[in-house]
N, C-alpha and C positions, 0 to 999 in steps of 0.2 A: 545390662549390656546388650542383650538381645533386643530388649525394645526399643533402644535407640535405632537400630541397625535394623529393624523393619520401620520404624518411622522413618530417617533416612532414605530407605528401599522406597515404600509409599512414597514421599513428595519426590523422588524421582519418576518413578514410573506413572502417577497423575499428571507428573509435570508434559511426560511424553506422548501421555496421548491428550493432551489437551492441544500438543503444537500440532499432531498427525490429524487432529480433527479439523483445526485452522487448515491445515496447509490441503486438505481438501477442495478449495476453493477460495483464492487470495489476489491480494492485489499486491502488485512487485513493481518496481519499474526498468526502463531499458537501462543498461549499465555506460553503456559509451556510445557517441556518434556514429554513424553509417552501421546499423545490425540489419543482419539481410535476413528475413522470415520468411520462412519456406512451405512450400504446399506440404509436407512430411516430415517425419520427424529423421532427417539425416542429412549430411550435405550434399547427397547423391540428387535430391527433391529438387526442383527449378524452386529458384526466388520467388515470391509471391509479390512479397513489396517488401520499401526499406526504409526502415528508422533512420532520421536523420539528426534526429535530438538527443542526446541522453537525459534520463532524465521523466523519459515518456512514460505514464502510469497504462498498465497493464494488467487483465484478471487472467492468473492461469487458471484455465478449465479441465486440462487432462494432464496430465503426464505419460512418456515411452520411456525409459533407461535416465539417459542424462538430457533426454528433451522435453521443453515443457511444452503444448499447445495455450495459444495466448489469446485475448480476445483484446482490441483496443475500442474507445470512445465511440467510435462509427459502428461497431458491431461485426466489426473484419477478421477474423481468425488466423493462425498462422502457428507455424511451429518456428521456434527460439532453441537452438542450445543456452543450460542452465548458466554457463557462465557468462553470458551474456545480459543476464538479469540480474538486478540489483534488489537485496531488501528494503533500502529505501524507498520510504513511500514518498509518492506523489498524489497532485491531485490535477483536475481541470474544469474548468466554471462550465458546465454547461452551456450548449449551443443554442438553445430554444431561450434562452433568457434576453433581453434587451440590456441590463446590468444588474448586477450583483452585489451588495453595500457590505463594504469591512464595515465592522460596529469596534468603537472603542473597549466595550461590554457589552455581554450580550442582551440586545433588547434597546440600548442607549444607541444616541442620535450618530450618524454611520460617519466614519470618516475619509473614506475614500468609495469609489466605483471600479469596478472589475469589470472589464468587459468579456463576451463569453470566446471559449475555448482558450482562454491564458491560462496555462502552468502554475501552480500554488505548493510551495509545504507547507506541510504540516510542521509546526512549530513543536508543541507536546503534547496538545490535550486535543480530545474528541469524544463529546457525549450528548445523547440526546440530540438534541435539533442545533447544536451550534459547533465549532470546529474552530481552533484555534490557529491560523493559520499565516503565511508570509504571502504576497500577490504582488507583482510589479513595486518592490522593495517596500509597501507598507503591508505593516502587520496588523491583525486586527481578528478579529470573530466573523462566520461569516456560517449561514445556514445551513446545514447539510444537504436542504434538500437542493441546493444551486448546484453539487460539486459532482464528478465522477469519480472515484478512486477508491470509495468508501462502501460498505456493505451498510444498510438500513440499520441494522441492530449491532453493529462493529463499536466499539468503545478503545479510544486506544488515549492510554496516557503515559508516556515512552519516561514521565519522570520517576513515576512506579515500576511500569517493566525494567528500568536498570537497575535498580533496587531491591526487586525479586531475584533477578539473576543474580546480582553480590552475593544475597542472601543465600541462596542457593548452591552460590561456589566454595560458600564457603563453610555450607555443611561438611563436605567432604575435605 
């Protein structure tokens, strides 16, 4: 009985610092139209600039209490209160590119063009140099190294992480 109850113990407590080590530096998006970003972390701070999208992929860089500092696409920093952040990820095609090809599979002949700084999801999978992705309503595969919203060595496949959580909840 005890060693259930420290394996238990264990995959909770790796579970928790594996998210505290993620949430060191992550990519989040803005949660709703008009969020006003501010030079400081308070709403005492002047407005910086304003989100007008929700939706907008975001890296938080620091945290204050309930504020995050955030950095977007252009390299503009700002401080967000956290409820104005969404875990839903985003992404956006890079700017320096002339177009960017969804592949039906990765590596097969492309089936549509993206042009740069359009807004994409993430569908469920990302690994290695391809990304599975949604872009002006077609879906498709699409290179990592085209997109911003994503870390170099990040792997996310959201059909597994639901899957661990279940598992998870229902250790307990």
């Amino acid at each position: 009985m005890k060693n259930i109850f420290w394996k238990k113990t264990s995959i909770v407590l790796l579970s928790l610092l594996a998210l505290l080590a993620q949430a060191a530096t992550q990519f989040m998006s803005i949660k709703s139209n008009k969020v006003n970003a501010r030079v400081g972390p308070g709403t005492n701070y002047p407005v910086s600039f304003v989100f007008l999208k929700a939706g907008e992929p975001v890296e938080v860089i620091a945290a204050f209490n309930s504020w995050r500092q955030i950095k977007d696409i252009d390299g503009d920093t700002a401080w967000v209160h956290v409820s104005l952040l969404s875990s839903k990820r985003s992404i956006i095609i890079k700017e320096s590119l002339i177009n960017a090809f969804l592949f039906q599979f990765p590596g097969k002949r492309h089936s549509a063009s993206v042009e740069p700084k359009v807004r994409c999801a993430f569908l469920n999978y990302c690994y290695k140099e391809w990304c599975h992705v949604r872009c002006q309503g077609h879906k498709g595969w699409i290179a990592r190294d085209f997109l911003w919203g994503i870390h170099d060595n990040e792997f996310i496949d959201t059909s597994s992480v639901k899957m661990y959580l279940k598992i998870l909840g229902n250790l307990w």
